[in-house]
Rosetta silent file (secondary structure, phi, psi, omega in degrees, C-alpha in Angstrom):
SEQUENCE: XXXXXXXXXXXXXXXXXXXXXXXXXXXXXXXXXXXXXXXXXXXXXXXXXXXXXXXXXXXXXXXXXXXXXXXX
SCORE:     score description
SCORE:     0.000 S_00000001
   1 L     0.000  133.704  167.677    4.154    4.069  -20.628 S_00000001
   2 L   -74.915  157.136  167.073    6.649    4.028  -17.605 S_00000001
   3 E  -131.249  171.895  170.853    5.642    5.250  -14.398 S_00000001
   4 E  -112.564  154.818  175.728    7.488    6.138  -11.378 S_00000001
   5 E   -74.388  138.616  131.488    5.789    5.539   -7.269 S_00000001
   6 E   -66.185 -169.488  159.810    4.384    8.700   -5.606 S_00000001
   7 E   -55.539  130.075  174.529    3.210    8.645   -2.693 S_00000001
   8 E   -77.410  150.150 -166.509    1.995    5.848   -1.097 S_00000001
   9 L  -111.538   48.912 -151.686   -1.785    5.636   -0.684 S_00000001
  10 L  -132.363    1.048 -173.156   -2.032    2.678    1.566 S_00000001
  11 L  -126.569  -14.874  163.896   -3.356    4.856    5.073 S_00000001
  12 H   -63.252  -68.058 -176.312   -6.126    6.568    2.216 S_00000001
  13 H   -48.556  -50.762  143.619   -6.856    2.755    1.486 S_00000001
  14 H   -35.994  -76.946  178.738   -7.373    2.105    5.404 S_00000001
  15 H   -67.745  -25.005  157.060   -9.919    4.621    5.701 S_00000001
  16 H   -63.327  -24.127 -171.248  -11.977    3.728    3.239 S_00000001
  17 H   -89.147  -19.510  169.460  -12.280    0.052    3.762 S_00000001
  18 L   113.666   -5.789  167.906  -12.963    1.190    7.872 S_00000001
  19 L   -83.342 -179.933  165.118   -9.683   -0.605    8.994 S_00000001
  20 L   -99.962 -174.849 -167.117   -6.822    0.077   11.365 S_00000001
  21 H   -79.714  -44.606 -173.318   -3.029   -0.408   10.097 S_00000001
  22 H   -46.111  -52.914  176.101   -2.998   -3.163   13.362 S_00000001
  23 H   -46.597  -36.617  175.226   -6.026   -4.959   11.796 S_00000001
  24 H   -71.709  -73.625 -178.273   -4.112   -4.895    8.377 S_00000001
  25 H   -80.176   -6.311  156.620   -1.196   -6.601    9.935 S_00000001
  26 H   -58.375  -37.826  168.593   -2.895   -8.631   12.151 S_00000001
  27 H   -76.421  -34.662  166.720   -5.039  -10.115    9.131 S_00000001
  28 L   -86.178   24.624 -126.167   -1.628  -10.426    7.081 S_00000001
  29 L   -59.820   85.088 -178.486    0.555  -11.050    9.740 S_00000001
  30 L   -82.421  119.109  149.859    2.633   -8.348    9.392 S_00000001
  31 L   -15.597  125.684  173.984    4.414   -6.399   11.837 S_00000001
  32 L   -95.728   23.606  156.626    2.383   -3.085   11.816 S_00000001
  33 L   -65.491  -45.006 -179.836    6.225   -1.150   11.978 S_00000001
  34 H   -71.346  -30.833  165.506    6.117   -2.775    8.151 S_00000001
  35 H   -65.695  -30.394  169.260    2.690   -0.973    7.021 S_00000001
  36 H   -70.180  -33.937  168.338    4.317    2.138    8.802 S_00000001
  37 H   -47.548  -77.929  168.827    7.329    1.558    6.800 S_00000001
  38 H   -55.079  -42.811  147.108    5.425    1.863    3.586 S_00000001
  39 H   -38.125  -71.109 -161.868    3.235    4.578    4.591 S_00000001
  40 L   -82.687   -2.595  171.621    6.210    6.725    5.322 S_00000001
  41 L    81.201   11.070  146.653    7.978    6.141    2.386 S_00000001
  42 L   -99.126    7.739  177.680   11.168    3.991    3.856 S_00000001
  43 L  -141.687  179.202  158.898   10.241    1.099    2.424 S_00000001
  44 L  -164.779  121.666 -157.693    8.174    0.219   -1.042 S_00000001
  45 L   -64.312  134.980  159.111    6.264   -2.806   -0.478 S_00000001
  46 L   -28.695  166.245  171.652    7.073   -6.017   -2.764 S_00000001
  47 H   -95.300  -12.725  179.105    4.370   -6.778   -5.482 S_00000001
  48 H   -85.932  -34.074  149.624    3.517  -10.150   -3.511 S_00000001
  49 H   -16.201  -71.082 -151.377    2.643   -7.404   -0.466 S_00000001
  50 H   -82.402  -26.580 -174.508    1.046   -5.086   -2.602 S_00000001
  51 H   -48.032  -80.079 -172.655   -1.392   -8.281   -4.008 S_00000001
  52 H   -26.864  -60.558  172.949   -2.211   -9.532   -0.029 S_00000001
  53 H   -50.934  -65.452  177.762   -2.650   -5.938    0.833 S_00000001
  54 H   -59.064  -31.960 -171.646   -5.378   -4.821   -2.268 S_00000001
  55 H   -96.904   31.491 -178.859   -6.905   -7.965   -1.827 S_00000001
  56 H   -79.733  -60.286 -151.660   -7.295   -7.324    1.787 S_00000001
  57 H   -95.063  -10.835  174.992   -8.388   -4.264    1.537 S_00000001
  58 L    75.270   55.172  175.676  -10.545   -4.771   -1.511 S_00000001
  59 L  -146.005  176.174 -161.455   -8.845   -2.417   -4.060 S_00000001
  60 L   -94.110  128.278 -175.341   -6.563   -2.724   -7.031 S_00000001
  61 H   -34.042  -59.821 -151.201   -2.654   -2.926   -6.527 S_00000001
  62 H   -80.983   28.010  153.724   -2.230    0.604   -8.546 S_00000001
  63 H  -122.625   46.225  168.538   -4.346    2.304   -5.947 S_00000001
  64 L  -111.153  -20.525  166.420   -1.733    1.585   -3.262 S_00000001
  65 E  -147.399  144.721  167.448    0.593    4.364   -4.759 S_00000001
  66 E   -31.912  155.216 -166.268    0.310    7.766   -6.968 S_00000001
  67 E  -144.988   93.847 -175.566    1.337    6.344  -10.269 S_00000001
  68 E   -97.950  147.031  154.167    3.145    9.617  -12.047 S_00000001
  69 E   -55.384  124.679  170.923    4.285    9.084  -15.825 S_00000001
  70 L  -109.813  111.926 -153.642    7.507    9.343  -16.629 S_00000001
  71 L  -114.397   29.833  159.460    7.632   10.824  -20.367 S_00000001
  72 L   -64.326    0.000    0.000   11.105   10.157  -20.884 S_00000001
């Protein structure tokens, strides 16, 4: 099945593991303008990102964004 990105779920993923977005790019060292980026939906983070990030944060790549079907 295809899917298309939703929203990103990456500031959901932040409160549950107890971090801040600074702490996130400070451990990755990322600009935290680029986790804001991706938040907001002006960017859509790389899959080598999206690894660093879940295994950061200790979750699974597809629960960094809604994952809608596309039934085309």
């Amino acid at each position: 099945m295809k899917y298309e990105l939703g929203r990103c779920l990456l500031e959901d993923r932040l409160l549950e593991s107890g971090k801040t977005k600074d702490e996130l790019a400070r451990d990755l060292l990322y600009k935290p303008e680029r986790l804001s980026d991706y938040i907001e939906r002006k960017r859509v983070m790389p899959l080598q990102t999206a690894l660093s990030i879940a295994d950061t944060l200790g979750c699974e790549v597809s629960e960094l964004y809604e994952l809608i079907p596309n039934r085309r």
